[in-house]
C-alpha positions in Angstrom: -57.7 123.1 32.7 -59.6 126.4 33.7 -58.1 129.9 31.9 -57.3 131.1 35.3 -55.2 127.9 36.0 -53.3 127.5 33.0 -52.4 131.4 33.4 -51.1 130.7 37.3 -49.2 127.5 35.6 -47.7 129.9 32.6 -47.0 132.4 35.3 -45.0 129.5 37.4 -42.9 128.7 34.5 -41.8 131.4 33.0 -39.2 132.0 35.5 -37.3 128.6 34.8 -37.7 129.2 31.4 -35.9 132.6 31.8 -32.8 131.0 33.8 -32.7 128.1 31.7 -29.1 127.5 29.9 -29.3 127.7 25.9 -28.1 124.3 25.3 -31.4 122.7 27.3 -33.5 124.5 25.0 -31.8 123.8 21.9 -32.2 119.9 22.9 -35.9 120.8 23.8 -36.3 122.1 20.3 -34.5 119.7 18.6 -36.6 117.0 20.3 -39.5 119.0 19.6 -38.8 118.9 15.8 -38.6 114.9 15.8 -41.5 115.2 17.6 -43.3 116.5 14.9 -42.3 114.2 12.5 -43.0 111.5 14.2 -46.4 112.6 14.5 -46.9 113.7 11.6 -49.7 110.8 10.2 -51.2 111.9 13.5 -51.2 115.9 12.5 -53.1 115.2 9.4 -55.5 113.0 10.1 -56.4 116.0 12.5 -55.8 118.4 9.8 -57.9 117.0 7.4 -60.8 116.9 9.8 -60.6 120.7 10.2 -60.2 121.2 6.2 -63.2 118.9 5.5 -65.3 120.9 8.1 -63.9 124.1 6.7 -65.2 123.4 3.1 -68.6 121.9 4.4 -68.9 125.4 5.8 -68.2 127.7 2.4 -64.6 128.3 3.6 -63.2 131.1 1.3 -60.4 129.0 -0.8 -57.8 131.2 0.4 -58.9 130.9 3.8 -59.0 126.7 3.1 -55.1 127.3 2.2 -54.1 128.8 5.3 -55.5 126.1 6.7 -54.4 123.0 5.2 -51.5 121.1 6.5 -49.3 118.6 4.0 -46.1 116.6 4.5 -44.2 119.6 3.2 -45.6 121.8 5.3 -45.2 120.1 8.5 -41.8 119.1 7.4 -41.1 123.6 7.3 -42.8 123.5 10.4 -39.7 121.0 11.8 -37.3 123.0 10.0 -38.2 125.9 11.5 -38.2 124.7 14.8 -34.6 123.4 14.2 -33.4 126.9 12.4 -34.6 128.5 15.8 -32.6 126.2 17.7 -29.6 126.8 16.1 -29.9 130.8 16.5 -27.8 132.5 19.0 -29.9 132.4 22.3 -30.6 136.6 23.4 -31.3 136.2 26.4 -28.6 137.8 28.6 -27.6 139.8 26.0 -25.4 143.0 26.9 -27.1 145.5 24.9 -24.9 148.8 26.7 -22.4 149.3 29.6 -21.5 152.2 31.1 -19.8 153.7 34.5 -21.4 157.1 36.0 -19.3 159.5 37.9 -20.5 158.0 41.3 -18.7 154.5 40.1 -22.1 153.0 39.3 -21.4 150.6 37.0 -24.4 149.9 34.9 -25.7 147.3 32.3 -28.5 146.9 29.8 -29.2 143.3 29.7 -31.7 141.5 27.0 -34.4 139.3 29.2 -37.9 137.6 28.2 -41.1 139.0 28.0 -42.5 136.2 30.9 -45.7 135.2 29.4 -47.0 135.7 26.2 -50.2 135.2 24.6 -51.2 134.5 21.3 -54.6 135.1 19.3 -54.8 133.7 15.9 -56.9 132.4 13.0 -56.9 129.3 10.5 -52.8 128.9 10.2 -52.0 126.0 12.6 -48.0 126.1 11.2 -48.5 129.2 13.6 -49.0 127.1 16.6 -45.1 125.9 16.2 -43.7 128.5 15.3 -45.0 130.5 18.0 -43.9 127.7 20.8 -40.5 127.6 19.1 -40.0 131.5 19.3 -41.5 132.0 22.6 -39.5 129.2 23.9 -36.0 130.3 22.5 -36.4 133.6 24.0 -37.0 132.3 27.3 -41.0 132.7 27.4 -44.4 130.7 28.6 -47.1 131.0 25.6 -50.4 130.5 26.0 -51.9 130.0 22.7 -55.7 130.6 21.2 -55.9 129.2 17.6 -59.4 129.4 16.1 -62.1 127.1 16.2 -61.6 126.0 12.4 -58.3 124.6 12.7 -58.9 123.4 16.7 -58.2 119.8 16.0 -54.4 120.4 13.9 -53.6 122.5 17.0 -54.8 120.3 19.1 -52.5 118.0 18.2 -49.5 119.8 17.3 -49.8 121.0 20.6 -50.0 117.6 22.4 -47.1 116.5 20.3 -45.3 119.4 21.4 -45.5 119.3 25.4 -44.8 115.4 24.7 -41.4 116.1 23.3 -40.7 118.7 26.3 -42.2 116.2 29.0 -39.4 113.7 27.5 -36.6 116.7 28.1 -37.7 117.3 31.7 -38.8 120.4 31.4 -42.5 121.8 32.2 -44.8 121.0 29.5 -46.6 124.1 30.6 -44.4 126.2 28.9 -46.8 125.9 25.9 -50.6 125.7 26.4 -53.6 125.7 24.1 -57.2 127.4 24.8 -59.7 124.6 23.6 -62.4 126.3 24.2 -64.3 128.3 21.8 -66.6 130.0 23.7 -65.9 133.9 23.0 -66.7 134.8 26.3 -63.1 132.5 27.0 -61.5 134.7 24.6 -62.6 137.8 26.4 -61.3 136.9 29.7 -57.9 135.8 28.4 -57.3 139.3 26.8 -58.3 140.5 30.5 -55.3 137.8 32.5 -53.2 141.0 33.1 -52.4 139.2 36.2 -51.1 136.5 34.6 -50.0 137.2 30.7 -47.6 140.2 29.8 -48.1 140.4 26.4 -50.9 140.0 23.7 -50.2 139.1 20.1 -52.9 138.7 17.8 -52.4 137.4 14.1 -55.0 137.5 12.0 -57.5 139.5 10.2 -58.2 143.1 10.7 -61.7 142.3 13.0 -59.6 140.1 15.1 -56.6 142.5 15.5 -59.0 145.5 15.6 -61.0 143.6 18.8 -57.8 142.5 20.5 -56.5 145.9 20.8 -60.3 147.4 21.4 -60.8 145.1 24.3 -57.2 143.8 25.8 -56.1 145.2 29.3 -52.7 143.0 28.6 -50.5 145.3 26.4 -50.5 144.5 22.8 -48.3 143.6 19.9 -50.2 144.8 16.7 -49.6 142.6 13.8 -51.6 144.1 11.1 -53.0 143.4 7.6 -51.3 143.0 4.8 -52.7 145.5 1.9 -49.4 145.1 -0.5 -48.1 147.4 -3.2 -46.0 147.0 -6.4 -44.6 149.8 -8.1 -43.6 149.7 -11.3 -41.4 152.9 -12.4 -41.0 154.4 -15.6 -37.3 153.1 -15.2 -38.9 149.1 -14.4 -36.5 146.8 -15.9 -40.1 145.2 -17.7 -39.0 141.3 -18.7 -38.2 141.3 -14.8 -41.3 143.1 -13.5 -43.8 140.4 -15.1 -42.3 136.8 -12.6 -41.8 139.5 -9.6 -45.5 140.5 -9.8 -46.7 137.0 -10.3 -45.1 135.5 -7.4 -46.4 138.0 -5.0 -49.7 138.0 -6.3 -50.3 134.0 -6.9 -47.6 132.2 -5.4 -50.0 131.6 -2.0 -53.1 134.0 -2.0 -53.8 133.8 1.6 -50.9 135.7 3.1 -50.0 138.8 4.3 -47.5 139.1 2.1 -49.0 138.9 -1.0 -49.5 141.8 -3.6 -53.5 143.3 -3.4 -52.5 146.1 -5.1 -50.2 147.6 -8.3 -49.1 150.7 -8.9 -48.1 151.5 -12.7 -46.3 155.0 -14.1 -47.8 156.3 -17.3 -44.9 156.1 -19.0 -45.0 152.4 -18.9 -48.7 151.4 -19.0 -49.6 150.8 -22.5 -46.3 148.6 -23.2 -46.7 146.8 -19.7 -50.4 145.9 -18.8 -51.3 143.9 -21.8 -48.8 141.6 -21.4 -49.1 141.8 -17.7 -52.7 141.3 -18.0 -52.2 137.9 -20.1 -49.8 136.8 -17.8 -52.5 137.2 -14.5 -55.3 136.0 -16.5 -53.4 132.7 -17.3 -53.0 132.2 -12.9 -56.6 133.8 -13.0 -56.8 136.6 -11.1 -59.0 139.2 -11.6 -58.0 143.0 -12.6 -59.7 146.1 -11.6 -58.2 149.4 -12.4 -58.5 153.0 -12.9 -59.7 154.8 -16.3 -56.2 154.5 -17.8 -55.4 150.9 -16.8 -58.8 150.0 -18.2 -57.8 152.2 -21.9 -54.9 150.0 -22.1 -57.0 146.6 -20.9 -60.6 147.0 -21.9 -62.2 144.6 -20.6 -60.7 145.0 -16.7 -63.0 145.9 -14.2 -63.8 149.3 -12.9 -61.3 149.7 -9.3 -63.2 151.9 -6.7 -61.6 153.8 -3.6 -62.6 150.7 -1.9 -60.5 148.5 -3.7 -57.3 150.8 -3.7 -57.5 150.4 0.5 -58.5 146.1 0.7 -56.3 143.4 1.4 -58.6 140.7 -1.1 -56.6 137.7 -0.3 -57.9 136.5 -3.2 -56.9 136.4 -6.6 -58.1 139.9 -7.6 -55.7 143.0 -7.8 -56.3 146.5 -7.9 -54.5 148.9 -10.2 -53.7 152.7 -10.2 -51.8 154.5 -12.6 -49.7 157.6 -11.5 -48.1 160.5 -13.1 -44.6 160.4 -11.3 -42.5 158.8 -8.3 -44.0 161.1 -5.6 -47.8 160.6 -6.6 -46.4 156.4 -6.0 -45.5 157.4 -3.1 -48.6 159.3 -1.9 -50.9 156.9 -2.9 -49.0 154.0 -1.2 -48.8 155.7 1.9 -52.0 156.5 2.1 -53.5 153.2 1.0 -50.8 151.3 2.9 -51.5 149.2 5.9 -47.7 149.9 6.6 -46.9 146.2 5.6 -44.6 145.6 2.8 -44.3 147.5 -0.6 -42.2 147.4 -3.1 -40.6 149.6 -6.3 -39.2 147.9 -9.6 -37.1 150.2 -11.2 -33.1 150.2 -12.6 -33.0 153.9 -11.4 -30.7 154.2 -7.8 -31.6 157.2 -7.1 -35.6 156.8 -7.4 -35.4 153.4 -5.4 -33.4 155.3 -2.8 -36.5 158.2 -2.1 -38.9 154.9 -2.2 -36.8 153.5 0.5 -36.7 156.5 2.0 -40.4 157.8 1.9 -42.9 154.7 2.0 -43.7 154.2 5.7 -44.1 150.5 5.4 -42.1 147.5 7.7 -40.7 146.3 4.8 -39.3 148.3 1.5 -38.0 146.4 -1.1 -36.7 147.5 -4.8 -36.8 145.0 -7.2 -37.8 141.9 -5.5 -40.9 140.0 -4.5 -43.1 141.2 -1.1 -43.5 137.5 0.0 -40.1 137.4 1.1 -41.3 139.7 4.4 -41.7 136.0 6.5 -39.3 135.5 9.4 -38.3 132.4 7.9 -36.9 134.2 5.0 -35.0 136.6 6.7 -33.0 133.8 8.6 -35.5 134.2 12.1 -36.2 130.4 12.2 -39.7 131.6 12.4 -41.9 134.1 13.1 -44.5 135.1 15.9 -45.9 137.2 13.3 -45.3 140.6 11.2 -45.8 143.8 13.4 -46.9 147.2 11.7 -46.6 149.5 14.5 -43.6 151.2 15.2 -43.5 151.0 19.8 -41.0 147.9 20.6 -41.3 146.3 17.3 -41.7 146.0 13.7 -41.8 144.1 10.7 -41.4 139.9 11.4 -41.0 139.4 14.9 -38.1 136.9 15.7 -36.4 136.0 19.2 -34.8 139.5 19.7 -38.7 141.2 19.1 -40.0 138.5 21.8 -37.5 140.0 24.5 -37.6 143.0 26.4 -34.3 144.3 28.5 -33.8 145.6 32.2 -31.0 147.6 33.7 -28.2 145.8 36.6 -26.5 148.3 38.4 -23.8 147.3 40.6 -22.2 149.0 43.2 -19.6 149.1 46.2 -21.9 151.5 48.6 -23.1 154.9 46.5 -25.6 156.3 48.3 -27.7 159.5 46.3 -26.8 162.9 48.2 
């Protein structure tokens, strides 16, 4: 199907999809789920093509991991789908009421977006998650994976609008660009006739041409350059598994940590130990002067480091002289993603909270937990850093917009 076809056929169905009754979509997802399942041999075999291609190419590893589908995986894939269908639909939600003066009475009611399209590398898990989301909330999606992981979407897709085509409903309301061409890609970030919204998820070129180029208005997910600090008040035995996991628990994400932050206080009792501990998942250190007196044999960190998201196993260290230079450097350094404070003192997690200007703050806790299946979404269409309709991971309510029904019995305005 031509660009310019599937967008008229989005455009078509998004206004069922907007009037149709929660329990038909919670049987479509549901259905959906099985779906998956059911295909799963199918999704692997496909999967496996796009890995072995991937590695024939000099795939970075982390970028191989986004990319590589397993029984487990698919089987999160389901359960997301299922977690979404079992969320309270928002569509028709009353956000306000009011009355004016004149008798006007007048609601603010939750509705869908219409169509939405979706730009995205390597991760084909986002290809279900996405239709799941965008379905829920009442939406069309027309979805552009990459060309690396073309044949998993392929056929996640096709197992998708199978399980919808069995419910009765459109299979339209989920589509997938096949081809790679970029001049395809262009013209899809130019469908303002037919697409109402632009999500790309990915790295920072892909985002940074999306929003460069797109006429369709833009959701902005952005890039993940994560910060630990650890306090002079860090409970220590606790810091060690918290940095771990959101360093090496998955590389490729994100979520994960690029970048620790240490007081002075702590540093000579904490990176030794810290150091044997990363070493032993091996990941590469490079610090400042100070980090390096307490680990000799750590690389040299440069400005550059402070400010890239690896996603790799390397982290970048900076020691700091108080709570407020943390602070500094993590907002300046901070690609307004996730970062995190350990420390037992209330008061000091309370200004972190308070001052980082990040999507996601945590104290004392992991960053790979900012994942809208973590904070009970079902899913996620992706994590948004800018701060216009929505931020941080994007679940049904983010994929909805609202408009105003005023009723009357004959006002006219003098």
């Amino acid at each position: 199907m031509e660009l310019k076809e599937m967008g008229m056929a989005a455009a078509a169905v998004k206004y069922d999809l907007a009037c149709m009754p929660e329990e038909e979509k919670n049987r479509a997802l549901s259905e959906a789920a099985k779906g998956l399942l059911a295909d799963m041999d199918r999704i692997l075999d496909a999967n496996e093509k796009d890995v072995r291609e991937g590695e024939e190419k000099g795939m970075h590893p982390g970028l191989v991991d986004r990319l590589r589908l397993t029984k487990e995986r698919i089987e999160a894939m389901a359960e997301g789908i299922r977690q979404v269908g079992g969320l309270p639909d928002p569509v028709g939600e009353v956000l306000d009421r009011f009355v004016r003066p004149n008798g006007l009475q007048i609601e603010k009611r939750r509705v869908p977006l219409g169509v939405i399209g979706i730009i995205y590398e390597s991760r084909p898990n986002v290809t279900a998650d996405a239709f799941a989301l965008c379905f829920k909330a009442g939406n069309a999606c027309i979805l552009k994976g990459g060309s690396d992981a073309l044949s998993s979407n392929l056929a996640i897709t096709e197992s998708l609008r199978a399980s919808l085509d069995r419910c009765g409903i459109c299979p339209d309301a989920v589509q997938l660009i096949t081809d790679t061409d970029r001049a395809v890609t262009a013209q899809f970030m130019r469908m303002k006739e037919y697409v109402d919204v632009l999500i790309p998820r990915g790295g920072a070129g892909l985002i940074r041409t999306v929003v460069e180029h797109s006429t369709v208005p833009v959701i902005e997910t952005g890039t993940g350059n994560c910060h630990i600090y650890v306090d002079e008040y860090a409970d220590l035995a606790k810091a060690v598994p918290i940095i771990i996991n959101a360093k090496t628990q998955r590389i490729g994400v994100c979520n994960a940590c690029e970048s620790l932050v240490i007081h002075e206080a702590v540093r000579e009792r904490f990176l030794p130990a810290l150091a044997q501990a990363l070493r032993e998942k091996s990941v590469e250190l490079r610090g400042d002067s100070r980090a390096r007196e307490a680990v000799p044999d750590m690389e040299a960190a440069t400005e550059e480091d402070f400010g890239t998201e690896y996603l790799d196993y390397i982290l970048s260290i900076k020691t700091v002289d108080s709570l407020e230079e943390a602070i500094r450097h993590i907002n300046r350094f901070s690609t307004g993603h996730s970062d995190a404070i350990l420390t037992e003192d209330a008061e000091r997690a309370e200004r972190f909270l308070n001052e980082v200007d990040s999507a996601c703050v945590y104290v004392n806790a992991s960053t790979r937990f900012t994942d809208g299946f973590e904070f009970g979404f079902g899913a996620e269409i992706g994590i948004s850093t800018q701060k216009l309709h929505a931020r941080g991971p994007m679940g049904l309510k983010e994929l909805t917009s609202y408009k105003y029904v005023i009723r009357g019995n004959g006002q006219t305005r003098p």
